[in-house]
N, C-alpha and C positions, 0 to 999 in steps of 0.2 A: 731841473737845473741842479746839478751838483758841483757841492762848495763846503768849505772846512764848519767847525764847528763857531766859531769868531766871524764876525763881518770883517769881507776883502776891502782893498781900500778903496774901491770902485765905490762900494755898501759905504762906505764910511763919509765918503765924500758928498755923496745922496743924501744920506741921513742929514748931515751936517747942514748943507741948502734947503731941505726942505723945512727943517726948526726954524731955521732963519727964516722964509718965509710965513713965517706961523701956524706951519700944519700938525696935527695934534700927534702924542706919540704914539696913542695906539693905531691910528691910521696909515703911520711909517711903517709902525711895527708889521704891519696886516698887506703891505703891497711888500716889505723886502723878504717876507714867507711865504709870498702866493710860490706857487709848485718848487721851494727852494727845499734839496736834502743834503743835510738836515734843516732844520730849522731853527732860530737862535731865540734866545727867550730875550725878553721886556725889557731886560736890566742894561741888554747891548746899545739900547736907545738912549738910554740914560748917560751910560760910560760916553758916546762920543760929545753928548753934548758939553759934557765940564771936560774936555780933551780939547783943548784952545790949537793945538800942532795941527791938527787935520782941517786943509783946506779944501773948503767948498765947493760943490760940482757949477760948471757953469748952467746955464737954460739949457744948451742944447744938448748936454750928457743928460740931462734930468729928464727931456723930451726922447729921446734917444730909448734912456733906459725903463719908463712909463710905456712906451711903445713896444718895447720885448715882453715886459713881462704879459700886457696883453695878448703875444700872440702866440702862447700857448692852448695847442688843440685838448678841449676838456675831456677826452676818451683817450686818447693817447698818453696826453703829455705833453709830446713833440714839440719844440719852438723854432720858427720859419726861421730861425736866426741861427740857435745853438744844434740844431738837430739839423739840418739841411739832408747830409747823407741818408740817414735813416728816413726822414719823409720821403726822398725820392724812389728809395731802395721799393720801399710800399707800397707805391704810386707805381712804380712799374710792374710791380708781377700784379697787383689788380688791375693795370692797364692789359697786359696780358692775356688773362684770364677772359676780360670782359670781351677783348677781340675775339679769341677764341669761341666762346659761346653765343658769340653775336649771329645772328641769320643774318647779319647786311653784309658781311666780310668775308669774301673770299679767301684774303692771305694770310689763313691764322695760322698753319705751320711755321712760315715763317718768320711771322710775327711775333707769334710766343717764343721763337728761341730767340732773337733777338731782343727784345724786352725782358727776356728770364735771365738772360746774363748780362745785363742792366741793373737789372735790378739786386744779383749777389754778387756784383762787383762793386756798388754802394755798399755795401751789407761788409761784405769781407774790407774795403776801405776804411770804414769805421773802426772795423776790431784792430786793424793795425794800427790807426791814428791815435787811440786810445789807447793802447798796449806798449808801442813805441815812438811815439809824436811824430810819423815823418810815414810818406804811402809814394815816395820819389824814389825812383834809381837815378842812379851816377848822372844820367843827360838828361833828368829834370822832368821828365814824363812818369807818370803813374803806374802803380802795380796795374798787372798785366792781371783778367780772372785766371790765367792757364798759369802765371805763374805763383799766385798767392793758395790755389791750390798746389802746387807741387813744394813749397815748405815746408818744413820739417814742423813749423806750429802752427800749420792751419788746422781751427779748430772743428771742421768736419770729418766724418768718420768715412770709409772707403768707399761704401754704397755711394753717398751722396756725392763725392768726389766724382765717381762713375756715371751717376747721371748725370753732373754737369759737362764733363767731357764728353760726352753723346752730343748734349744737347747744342753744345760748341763747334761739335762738327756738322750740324745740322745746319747749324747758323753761317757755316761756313760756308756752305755747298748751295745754300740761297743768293749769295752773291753771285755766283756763276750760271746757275739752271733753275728749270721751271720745276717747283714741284709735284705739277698735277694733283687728283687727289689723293693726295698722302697722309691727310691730317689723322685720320683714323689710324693710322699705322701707329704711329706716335702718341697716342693719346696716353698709353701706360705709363709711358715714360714722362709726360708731360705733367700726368696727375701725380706722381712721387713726384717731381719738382717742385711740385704748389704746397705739398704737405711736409715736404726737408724744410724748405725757405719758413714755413709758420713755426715749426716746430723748432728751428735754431736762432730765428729772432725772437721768440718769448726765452730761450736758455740762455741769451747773450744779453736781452734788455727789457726781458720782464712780462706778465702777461699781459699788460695795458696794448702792447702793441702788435696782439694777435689780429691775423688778418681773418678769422674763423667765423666774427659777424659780419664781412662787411660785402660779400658775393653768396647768394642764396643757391641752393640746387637749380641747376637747368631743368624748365620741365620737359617734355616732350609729346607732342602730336600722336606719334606713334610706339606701338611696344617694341620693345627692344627685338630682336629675333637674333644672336647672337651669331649662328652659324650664316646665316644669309650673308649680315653685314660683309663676316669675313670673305664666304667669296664674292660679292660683288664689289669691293676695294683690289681685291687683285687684279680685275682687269682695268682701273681706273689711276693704277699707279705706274710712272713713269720708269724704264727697264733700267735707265741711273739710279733711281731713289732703291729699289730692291736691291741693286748690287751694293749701296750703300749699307744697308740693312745687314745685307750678307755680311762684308765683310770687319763691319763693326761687332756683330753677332762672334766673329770668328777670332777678337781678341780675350773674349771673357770665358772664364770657366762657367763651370756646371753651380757652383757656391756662389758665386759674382751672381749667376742666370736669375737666381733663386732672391737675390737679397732683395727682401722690401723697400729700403731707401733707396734700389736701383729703380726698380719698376714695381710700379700700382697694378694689385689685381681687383678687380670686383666680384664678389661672390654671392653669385643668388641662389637663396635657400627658399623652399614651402615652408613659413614659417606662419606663427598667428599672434596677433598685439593687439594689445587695448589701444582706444583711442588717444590715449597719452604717451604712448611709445612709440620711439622712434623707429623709420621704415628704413631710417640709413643711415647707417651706424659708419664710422669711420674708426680702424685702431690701428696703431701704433705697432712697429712691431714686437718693441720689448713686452710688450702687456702680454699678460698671458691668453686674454682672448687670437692676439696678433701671433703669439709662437703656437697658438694652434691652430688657426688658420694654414698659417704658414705651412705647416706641417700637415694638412689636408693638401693642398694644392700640392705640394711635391709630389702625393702618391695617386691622383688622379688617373685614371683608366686611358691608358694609350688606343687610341680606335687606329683604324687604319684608315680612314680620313684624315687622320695627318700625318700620314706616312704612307703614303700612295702608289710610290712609286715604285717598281722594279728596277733593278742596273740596266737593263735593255732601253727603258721606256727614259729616262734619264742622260741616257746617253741619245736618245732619237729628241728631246726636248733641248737638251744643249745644241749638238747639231744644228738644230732647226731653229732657234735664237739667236746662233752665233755665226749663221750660214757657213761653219767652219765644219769638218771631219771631226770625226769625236765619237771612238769609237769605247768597245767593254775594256779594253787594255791600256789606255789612256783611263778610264775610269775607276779599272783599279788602280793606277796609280795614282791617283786623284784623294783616294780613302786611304793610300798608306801614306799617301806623305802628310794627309791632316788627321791621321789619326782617328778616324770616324770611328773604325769598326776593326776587329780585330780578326785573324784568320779564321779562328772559331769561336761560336760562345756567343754569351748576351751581352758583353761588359763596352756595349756602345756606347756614343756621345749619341746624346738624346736630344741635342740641337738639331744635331741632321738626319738622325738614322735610327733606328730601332730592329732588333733580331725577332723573329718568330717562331717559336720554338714548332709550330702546328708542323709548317712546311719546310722548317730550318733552312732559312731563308731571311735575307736583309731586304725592308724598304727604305725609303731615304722621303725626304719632304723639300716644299716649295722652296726652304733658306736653303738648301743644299745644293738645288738645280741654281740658284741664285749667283752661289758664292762661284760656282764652275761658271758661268758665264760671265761675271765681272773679273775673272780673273784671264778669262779669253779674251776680252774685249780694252782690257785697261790695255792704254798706248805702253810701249816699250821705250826705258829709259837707251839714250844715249852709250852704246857699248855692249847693251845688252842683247843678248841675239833673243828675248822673248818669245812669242810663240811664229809657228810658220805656217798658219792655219791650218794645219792638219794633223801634228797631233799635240798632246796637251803640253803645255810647257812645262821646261825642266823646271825642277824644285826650287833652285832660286828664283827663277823670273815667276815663279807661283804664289810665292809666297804676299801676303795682303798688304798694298802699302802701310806704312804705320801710320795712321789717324786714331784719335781719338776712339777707346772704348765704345759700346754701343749694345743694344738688343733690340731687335724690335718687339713690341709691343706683344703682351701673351694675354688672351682676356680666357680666363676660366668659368665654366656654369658649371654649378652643382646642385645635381637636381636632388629631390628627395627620394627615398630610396623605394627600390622598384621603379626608376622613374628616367633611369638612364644618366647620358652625359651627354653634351653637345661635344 
């Protein structure tokens, strides 16, 4: 509870009823300092009592305010009263969370985005109430999370901005469609959420109200097999949620792709600990362990497992997606107008494509077949002569509705050396 250096006249009016009923003054003293900063010394007790002007609280302020101070959470802080926003804010990304890694629950895709932006639209309400006493626009309804992020003094950094706008449009896209299973796609993006949201509510209100004890490691049944997982979610995710992937993939740069507060990677190393060290370590990006990390993962060995495909086999995979025509000459048009790759050279977008110098030669990967098909398949607005299915549409009707930023999920293994890469 924060309050001036002097008892408020609330304190004053307390104090002054509770003498009067004959309760000792260290015992005032000791309830009007439980969790209050600062704290006022001895002497304040004394001052009101020979202060004849200040009148007395009645029973039921006295009842009222005995009952606040009790229901301050002793790990927190928090009071069910004075703190409302922020205990809810908490309560949801641990509700979240706890969906998420639940084996009872099927709907944790969309459940974590819609509880995640629940719970930083409490969070970001807060900082504006306290900052400007007022979270109302003009007709009376509340900051918007899309728009407390888009002010000039929201106090998040661009990363984090960008996973929330993913995560917004995920949320969005649950109102209307199923998502199959999708949850793995998103789990990158979902684990920087969990680790933005802790890391700017301890910068904003301290570390009593870290969420970092209060949800353990999930264990698991089975060892990880990282390449497996990936292709066996391909064929179990819906050919909506991939175009979604695509073309949220297709608003972010290469530095965006990369940023830690966008998207969580995990990295497993052969590594050896004593029984006192931890097996899982969590950092930060600014730490220097986090900027080298970081800078591992960027230089990680392209295989051509993720980049599969030839322009032939690309063009007979869209085709065959899109039941439409779609041929090599629609497909280069396809890479000039986004830019993929250039007439010659290496100096690709490594979202969709990679050069080979062996057979100097382009493959292209699964988000690329993606983005060509969601961009076949999205209905054509009003006016727009969009595509005629057979061949690719003109640059304007190509271009990716604007929604919300986005990436899907990048999970990286590193193995030890001699030991390969997944």
């Amino acid at each position: 509870m924060m309050a001036g250096g002097g008892l408020t006249a609330l304190e004053k009016s307390i104090v002054k009823a509770l003498l009067a009923k004959g309760e000792r003054n260290q015992d005032i003293h000791a309830l009007i300092n439980y969790q209050r900063t600062p704290t006022v010394n001895f002497g304040r007790i004394s001052g009101v009592k020979k202060d004849k002007k200040i009148v007395p609280a009645t029973d039921e302020q006295i009842e009222f305010y005995k009952k606040r101070k009790q229901s301050f959470d002793p790990v927190t802080g928090l009071n069910l009263y004075d703190d409302e926003r922020l205990i809810r804010a908490r309560e949801a990304m641990i509700l979240a969370v706890t969906i998420f890694n639940s084996s009872t629950y099927k709907f944790k895709t969309g459940m974590f985005a819609i509880l995640a932006n629940i719970a930083w639209t409490y969070l970001l309400h807060e900082f504006h109430q306290r900052k400007d006493g007022s979270i109302l626009n003009a007709d009376g309804t509340t900051f918007a999370l899309s728009h407390m992020l888009s002010r000039t003094d929201c106090p998040l950094s661009k990363g984090i901005k960008n996973n929330l706008a993913t995560i917004k449009a995920i949320r969005d896209e649950v109102e209307h469609k199923l998502l199959g299973r999708s949850d793995p796609r998103w789990l990158s993006l979902f684990q920087a959420c969990c680790l933005n949201f802790d890391k700017t509510i301890v910068e904003l209100h301290g570390r009593r109200l870290s969420l970092q004890n209060e949800i353990s490691v999930a264990l698991q049944f089975g060892k990880l097999q990282i390449d497996q997982a990936a292709q066996l979610h391909q064929y179990d995710v819906p050919q909506h949620i991939a175009a979604l992937d695509a073309l949220l993939t297709a608003k972010l740069t290469e530095e965006e792709l990369a940023d830690l507060e966008y998207q969580f990677r995990v990295v497993y190393t052969f590594d050896s600990v004593s029984k006192g060290s931890a097996h899982i370590q969590f950092l930060t990006p600014e730490s220097e362990e986090g900027k080298s990390v970081h800078n591992v993962l960027q230089k990680y060995k392209i295989s051509d497992e993720l980049y599969p495909y030839r322009p032939g086999e690309v063009a007979a995979m869209v085709s065959k997606k899109t039941s439409k025509r779609f041929t090599l000459s629609d497909h280069t048009d396809a890479w000039k107008r986004h830019k993929v790759r250039p007439a010659k050279g290496d100096k690709t977008n490594r979202t969709y494509c990679i050069f080979h110098k062996a057979y100097d030669g382009y493959t292209y990967n699964d988000a690329w077949v993606d983005l060509l098909v969601s961009e076949l398949t999205k209905p054509a607005k009003p006016g727009d002569p969009g595509n005629n299915g057979d061949l690719f549409p003109p640059k304007k009707a190509a271009e990716a509705p604007k929604v919300a930023i986005g990436i899907p999920p990048v999970l990286t293994t590193l193995m030890a050396p001699g030991k390969g890469q997944s």
